[in-house]
C-alpha positions in Angstrom: 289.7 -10.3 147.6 286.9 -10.7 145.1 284.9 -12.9 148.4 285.7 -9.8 150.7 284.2 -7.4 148.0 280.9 -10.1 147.5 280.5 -10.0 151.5 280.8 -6.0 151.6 278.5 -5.7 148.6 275.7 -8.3 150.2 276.6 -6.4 153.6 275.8 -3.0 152.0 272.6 -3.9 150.4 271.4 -5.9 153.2 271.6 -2.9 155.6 270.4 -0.6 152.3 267.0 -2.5 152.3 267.0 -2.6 156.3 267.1 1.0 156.4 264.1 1.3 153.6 261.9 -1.4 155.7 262.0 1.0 158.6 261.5 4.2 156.1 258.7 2.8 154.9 257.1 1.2 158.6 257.1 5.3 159.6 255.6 6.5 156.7 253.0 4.0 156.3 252.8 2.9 159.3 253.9 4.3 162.3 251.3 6.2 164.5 252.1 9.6 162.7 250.9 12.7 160.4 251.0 11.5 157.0 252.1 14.3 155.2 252.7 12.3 152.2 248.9 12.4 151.4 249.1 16.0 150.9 251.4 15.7 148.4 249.3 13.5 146.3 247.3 15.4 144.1 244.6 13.0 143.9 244.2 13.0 147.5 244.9 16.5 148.3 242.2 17.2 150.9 241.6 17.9 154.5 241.1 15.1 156.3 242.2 12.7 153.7 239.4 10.8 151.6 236.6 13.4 151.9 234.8 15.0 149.3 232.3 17.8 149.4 230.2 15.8 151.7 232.7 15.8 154.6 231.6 19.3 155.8 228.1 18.5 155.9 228.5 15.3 157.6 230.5 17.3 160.2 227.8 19.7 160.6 225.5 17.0 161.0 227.8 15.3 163.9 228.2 18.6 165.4 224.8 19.1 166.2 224.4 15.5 167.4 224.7 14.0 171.4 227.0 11.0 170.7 227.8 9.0 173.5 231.3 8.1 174.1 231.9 5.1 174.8 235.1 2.1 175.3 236.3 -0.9 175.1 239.5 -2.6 175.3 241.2 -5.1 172.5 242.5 -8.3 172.8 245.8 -6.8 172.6 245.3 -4.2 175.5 244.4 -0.9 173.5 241.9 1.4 174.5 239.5 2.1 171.9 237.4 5.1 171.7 233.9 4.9 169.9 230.7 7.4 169.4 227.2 5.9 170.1 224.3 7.6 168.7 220.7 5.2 169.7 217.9 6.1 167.4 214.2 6.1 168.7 213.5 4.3 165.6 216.1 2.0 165.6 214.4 -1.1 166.8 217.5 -3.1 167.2 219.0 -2.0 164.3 222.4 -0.4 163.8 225.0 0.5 162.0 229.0 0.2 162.7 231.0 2.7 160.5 234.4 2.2 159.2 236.9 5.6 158.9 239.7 5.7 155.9 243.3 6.2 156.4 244.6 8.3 158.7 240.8 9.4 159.5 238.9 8.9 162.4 235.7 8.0 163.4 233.4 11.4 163.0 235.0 11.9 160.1 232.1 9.5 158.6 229.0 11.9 159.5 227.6 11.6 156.0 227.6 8.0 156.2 226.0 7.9 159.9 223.6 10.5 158.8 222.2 7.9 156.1 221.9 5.7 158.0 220.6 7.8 161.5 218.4 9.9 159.4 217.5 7.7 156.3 217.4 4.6 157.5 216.4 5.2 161.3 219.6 3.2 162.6 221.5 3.2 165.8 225.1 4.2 164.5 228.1 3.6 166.3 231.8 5.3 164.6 234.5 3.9 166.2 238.3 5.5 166.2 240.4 2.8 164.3 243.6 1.7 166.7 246.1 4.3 165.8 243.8 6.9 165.1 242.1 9.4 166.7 241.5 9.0 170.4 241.8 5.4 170.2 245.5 3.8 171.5 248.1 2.4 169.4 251.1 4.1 167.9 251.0 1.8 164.3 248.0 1.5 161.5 246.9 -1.7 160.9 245.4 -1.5 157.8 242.2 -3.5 158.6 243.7 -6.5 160.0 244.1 -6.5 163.7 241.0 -4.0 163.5 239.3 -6.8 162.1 239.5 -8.0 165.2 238.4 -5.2 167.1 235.3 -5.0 165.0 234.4 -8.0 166.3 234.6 -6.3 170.3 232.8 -3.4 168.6 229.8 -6.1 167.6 229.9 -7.2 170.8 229.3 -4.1 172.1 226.4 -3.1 170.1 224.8 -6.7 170.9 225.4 -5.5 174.9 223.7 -2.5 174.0 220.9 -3.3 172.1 219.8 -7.5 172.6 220.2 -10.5 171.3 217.6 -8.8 168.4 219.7 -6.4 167.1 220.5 -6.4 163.8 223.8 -4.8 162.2 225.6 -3.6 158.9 229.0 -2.7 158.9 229.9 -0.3 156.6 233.6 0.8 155.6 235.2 3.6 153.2 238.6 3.5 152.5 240.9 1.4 154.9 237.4 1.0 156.5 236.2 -0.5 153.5 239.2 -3.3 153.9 238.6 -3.4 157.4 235.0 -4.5 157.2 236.1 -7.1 154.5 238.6 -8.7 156.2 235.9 -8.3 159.5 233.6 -10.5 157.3 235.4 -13.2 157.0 235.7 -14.2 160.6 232.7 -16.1 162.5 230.3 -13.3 162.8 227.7 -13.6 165.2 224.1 -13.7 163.3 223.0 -10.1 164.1 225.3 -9.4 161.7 223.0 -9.2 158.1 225.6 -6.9 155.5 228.9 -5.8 155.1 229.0 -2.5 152.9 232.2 -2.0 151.5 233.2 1.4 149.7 236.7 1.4 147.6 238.3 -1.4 150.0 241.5 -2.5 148.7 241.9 -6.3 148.4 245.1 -6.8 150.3 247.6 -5.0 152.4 250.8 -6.1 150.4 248.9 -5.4 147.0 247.9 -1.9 148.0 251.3 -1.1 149.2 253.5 -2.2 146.6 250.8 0.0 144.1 251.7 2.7 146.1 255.2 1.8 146.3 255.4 1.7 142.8 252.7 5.1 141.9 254.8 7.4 143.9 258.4 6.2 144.6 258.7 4.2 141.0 260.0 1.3 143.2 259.2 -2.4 142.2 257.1 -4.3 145.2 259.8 -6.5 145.6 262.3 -6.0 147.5 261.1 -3.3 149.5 257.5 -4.4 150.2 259.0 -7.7 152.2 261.9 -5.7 154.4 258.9 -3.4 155.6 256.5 -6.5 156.2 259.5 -7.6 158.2 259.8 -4.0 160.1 255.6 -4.3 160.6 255.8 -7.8 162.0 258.2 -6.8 164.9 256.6 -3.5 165.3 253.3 -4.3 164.9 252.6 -8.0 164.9 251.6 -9.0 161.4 252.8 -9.1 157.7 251.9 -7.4 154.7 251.1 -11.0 153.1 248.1 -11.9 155.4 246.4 -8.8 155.7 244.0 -10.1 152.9 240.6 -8.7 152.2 240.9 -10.9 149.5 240.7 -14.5 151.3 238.4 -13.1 153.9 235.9 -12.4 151.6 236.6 -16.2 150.0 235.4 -17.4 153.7 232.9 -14.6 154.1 228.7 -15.4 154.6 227.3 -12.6 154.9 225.4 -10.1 152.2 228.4 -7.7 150.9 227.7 -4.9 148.5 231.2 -4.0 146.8 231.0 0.1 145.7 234.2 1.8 143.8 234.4 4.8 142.0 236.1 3.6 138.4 238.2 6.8 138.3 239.7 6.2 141.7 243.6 6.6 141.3 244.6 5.9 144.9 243.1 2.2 145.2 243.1 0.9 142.0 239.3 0.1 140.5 240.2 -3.3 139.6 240.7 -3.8 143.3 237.2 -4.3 143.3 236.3 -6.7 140.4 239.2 -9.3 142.3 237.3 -8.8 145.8 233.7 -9.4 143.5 234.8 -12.3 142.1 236.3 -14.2 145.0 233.8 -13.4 146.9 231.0 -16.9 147.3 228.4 -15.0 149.7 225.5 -13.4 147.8 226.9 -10.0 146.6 226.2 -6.8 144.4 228.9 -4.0 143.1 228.3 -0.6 142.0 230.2 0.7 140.1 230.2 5.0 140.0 231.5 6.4 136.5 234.1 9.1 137.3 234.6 9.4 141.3 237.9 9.3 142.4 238.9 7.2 146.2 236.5 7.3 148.5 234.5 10.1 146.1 231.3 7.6 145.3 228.8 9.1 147.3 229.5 12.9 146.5 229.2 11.7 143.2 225.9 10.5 142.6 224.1 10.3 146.3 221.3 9.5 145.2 222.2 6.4 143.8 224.5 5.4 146.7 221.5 5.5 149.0 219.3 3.6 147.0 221.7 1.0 145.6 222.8 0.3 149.5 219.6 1.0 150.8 218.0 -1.6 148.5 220.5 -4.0 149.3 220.6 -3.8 153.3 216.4 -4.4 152.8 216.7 -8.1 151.6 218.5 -8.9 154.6 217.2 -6.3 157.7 213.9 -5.9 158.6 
């Protein structure tokens, strides 16, 4: 009797934790509104992670002549990007990274530093899973690592073997060009800006798991990673910004607002510190995720602009 009950029980909670692996693969994951983000006070804007600056980046975009352009992934996806050549650029440009559940001209303030400012080509690709771009699952930075890589490609097509290109990422994007930098990157590749990255998939979910739903990481965390991996092809566990940027040889400057409630500040000293290529952080007093540059733009600008100098010409 007490076997049969042990089974049932085991049975129970087995299916129990099956059931919250697939809960948690459609609302984190699956290819779908998130309404949750609304709900977070912290994050309660429209599109998510965008401050003040978002309606004057999208101003800026609208009045622009972006070329639309494609590619396809190693996995088959279509993926949709916006291609904007400066007369100034002289080989130089610059590949910008959208947050979570963002897309690609949601980063107009970003290209406009860079367009206008800087005199760059810039190119803002939809993530997979995001705007017009294919997929029907976010990967949080990990297979769009590899996607980055076509998106390099691309630019090096486009511009010459003299180009020379920064990646720069907010958010998820932020991740996604840290995990991007830790692959073999071609040499026209001189800086990886990263802007509130979090350091690894599993680390950022079970914070989340555990800031909104009071759940411990474990076991939850691993019955999703399970759900991902069939759905989506990889696991929580080696979506890691953090041992990219342990391989990673390129210039990265780490940027994180220290009031920033949605990925955790100290995120960013653990990226710093594992991190062996030559590196600066900023650190911006009081923005919350993904807040640093409507914060103090003038010191964004400089700090990155100062930084991308050493290593572009």
């Amino acid at each position: 009797m007490w076997t049969i009950i042990l089974v049932a029980v085991i049975v129970v909670a087995t299916a129990g934790l099956v059931y919250a692996g697939f809960y948690f693969y459609g609302v984190a994951i699956k290819r779908a509104p998130k309404e949750f983000l609304a709900k977070t006070p912290d994050l309660k804007v429209d599109p998510p992670v965008a401050g003040a600056s978002w309606g004057e980046g999208a101003e800026w975009i609208s009045r622009q002549h972006f070329r639309e352009v494609e590619l396809r992934s190693d996995d088959g996806l279509k993926l949709k990007g916006y291609f904007l050549p400066s007369e100034r650029a002289e080989g130089r440009t610059a590949i910008i990274a959208h947050g979570y559940s963002g897309k690609g001209k949601d980063m107009g303030a970003t290209a406009k530093i860079y367009y206008e400012h800087s005199g760059y080509n810039v190119l803002i690709p939809d993530a997979r899973g995001h705007g017009q771009s294919e997929g029907d699952y976010i990967g949080f930075g990990w297979p769009e690592r590899r996607d980055y890589l076509k998106w390099i490609e691309f630019v090096l097509r486009e511009t010459g073997p003299q180009a020379q290109i920064v990646l720069h990422g907010v958010s998820m994007g932020g991740a996604t060009v840290l995990m991007a930098s830790g692959e073999e990157l071609p040499p026209q590749v001189k800086a990886v800006v990263a802007d509130c990255g979090y350091s690894s998939v599993k680390a950022q979910l079970s914070y989340q798991l555990r800031r909104m739903y009071h759940l411990p990481g474990f076991p939850f965390i691993h019955f999703a990673s399970l759900i991902t991996r069939i759905r989506a092809g990889y696991f929580f566990g080696e979506a890691s910004a953090l041992k990219q940027v342990r391989k990673a040889k390129v210039p990265i400057p780490f940027i994180h607002g220290d009031a920033d409630k949605f990925v955790p500040f100290f995120m960013m000293e653990e990226l710093y510190q594992a991190c062996s290529a030559p590196k600066d952080k900023m650190v911006v007093h009081g923005a919350g995720h993904g807040l640093a540059y409507d914060t103090d733009k003038f010191k964004y600008i400089a700090r990155v602009d100062n930084f991308i100098a050493r290593y572009v010409r």
